[in-house]
C-alpha positions in Angstrom: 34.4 85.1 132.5 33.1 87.0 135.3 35.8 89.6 135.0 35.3 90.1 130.9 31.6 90.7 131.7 32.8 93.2 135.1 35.2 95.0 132.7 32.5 95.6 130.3 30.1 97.3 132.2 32.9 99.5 133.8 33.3 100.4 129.8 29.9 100.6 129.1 28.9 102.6 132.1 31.6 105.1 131.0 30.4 105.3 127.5 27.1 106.2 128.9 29.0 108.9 130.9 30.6 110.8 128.1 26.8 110.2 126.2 25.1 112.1 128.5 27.4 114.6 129.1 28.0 114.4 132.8 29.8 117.3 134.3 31.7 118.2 130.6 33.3 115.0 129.9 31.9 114.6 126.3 34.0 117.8 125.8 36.8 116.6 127.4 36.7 113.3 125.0 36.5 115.3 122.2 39.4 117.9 122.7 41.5 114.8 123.8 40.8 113.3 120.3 41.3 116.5 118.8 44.6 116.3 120.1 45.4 112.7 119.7 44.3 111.4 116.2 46.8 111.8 113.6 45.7 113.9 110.5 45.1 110.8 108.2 41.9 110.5 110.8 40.8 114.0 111.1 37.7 115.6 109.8 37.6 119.2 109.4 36.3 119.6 112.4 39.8 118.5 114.3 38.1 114.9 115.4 37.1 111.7 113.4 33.6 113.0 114.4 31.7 116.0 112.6 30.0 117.1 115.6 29.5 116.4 119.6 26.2 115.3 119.1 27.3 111.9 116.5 29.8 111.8 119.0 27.5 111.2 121.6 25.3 109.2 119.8 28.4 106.9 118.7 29.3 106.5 122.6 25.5 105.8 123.4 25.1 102.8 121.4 28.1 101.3 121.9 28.0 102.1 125.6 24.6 100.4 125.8 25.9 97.2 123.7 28.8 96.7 126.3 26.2 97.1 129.6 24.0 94.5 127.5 27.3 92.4 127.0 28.4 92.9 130.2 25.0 91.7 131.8 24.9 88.7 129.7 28.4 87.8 130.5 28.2 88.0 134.2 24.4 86.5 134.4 25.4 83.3 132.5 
């Protein structure tokens, strides 16, 4: 149980990485998504998002909801 909760803050701490943007990593995400979804998934854009910044977004909540996890998990 410990190592579920362990796991998800590793996850969620790098969600919150690529949310903020530390040292170009959001790009980084999104040009390896540009080149790894298949076209059925693809927007316009090159990515299943339609810009960085929903991108971003997207990573922030669900990095914050896997910290939150992960803290419950480990504090029970």
């Amino acid at each position: 149980m410990v190592l579920r909760g362990v796991l998800a803050l590793i996850a969620g701490s790098a969600f919150i990485v690529v949310a903020g943007g530390f040292r170009g990593v959001d790009v980084r995400v999104w040009d390896w998504a540009d080149a790894t979804f298949s076209p059925r998934y693809r927007t316009p854009w090159g990515t299943p998002w339609k810009s960085l910044a929903r991108m971003r977004l997207q990573f922030g909540f669900m990095g914050g909801a896997l910290v939150i996890l992960g803290l419950v998990t480990v504090t029970r």
